[in-house]
VOGU-3710 file (C-alpha; in Angstrom, 3 decimals, decimal comma):
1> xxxxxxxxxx> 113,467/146,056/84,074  111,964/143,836/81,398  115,756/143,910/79,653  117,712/142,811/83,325  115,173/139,969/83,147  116,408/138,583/79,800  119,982/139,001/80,378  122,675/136,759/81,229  125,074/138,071/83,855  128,410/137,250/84,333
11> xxxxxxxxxx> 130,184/137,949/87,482  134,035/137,022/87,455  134,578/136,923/90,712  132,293/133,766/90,635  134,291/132,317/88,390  136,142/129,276/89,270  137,962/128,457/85,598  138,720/130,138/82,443  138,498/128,751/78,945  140,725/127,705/76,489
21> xxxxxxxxxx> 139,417/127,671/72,955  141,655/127,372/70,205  141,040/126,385/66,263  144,863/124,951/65,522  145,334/124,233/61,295  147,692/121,427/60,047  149,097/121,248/56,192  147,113/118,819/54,065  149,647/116,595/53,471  149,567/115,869/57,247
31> xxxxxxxxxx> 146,510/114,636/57,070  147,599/110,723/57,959  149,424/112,274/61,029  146,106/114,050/62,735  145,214/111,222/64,887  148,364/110,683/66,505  148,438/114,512/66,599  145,042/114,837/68,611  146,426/111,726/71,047  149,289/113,799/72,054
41> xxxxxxxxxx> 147,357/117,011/72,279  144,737/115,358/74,646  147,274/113,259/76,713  149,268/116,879/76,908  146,095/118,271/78,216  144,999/115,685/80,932  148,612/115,712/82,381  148,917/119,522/82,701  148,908/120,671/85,782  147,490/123,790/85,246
51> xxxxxxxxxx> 144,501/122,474/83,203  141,260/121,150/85,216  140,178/117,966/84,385  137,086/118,394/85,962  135,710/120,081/83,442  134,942/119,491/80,034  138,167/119,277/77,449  137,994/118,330/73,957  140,679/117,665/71,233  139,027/116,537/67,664
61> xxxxxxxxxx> 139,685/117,049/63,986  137,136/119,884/63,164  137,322/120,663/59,544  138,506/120,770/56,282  139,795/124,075/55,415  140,312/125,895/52,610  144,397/126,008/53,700  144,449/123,438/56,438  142,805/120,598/58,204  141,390/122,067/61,378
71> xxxxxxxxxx> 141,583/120,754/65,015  140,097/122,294/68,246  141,032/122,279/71,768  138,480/122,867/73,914  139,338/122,958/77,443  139,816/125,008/80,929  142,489/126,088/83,776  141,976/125,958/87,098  142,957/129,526/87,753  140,377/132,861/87,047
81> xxxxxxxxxx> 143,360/135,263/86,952  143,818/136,751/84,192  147,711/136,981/83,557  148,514/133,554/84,674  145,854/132,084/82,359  147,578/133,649/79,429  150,423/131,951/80,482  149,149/128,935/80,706  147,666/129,493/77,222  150,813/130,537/76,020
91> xxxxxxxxxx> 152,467/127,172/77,081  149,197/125,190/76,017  149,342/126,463/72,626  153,511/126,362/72,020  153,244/122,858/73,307  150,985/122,316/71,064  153,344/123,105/68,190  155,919/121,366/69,459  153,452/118,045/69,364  152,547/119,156/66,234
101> xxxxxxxxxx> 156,116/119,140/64,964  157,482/115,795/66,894  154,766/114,171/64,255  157,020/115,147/62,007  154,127/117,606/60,673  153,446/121,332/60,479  151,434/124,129/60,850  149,504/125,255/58,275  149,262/129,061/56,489  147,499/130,316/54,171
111> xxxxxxxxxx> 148,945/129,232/50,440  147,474/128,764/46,758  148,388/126,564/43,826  147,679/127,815/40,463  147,385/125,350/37,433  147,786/126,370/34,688  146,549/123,829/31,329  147,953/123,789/28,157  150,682/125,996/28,646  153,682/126,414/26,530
121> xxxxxx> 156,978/125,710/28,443  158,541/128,681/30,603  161,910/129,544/29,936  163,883/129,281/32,723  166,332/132,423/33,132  169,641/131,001/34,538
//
């Protein structure tokens, strides 16, 4: 009994919203783009219909990755059921790139740079 009384619950039928919460990555050499990036995304947001502005949403630049700069969405729909909320995610999140891509910007992926000093000059095979 003594472990019921510590535990949090849930019960989805109680439910009256699920969550959206996505970490989205733009290139580095973006970076003078995120604001106008994060204006769309929220304005995007508060004028979907299927997203509750009742509740909590949040769009901010979150970090400074080792590939990306990192922005989060933060927000919920006003359905519980399951398959519709994943297509509201899906359109959420591809709207998202397309935002993302009107700025002129892109997504980031995972990339490295090697320098390499004092080298001699590679011959370039033709």
């Amino acid at each position: 009994n003594g472990i019921f009384a510590n535990i949090a619950i849930e019960n989805p039928s109680r439910m009256t919203n699920r969550r959206i919460k996505e970490t989205m990555g733009i290139r580095y050499a973006d970076v003078h783009k995120m604001r106008e990036i994060i204006k769309g995304v929220k304005q995007m947001l508060r004028e979907h219909p299927e997203i509750d502005n009742n509740q909590t949403l949040i769009v901010n630049f979150n970090a400074f990755n080792s590939s990306s700069l990192d922005f989060f969405i933060y927000t919920f729909t006003k359905t519980t059921d399951w398959i519709k909320f994943h297509e509201i995610k899906q359109d959420v999140l591809l709207t998202i790139s397309d935002i993302v891509e009107s700025h002129g910007a892109e997504m980031a992926f995972p990339t490295r740079t090697l320098h390499i000093e004092n080298s001699p000059e590679i011959e370039v095979l033709k």
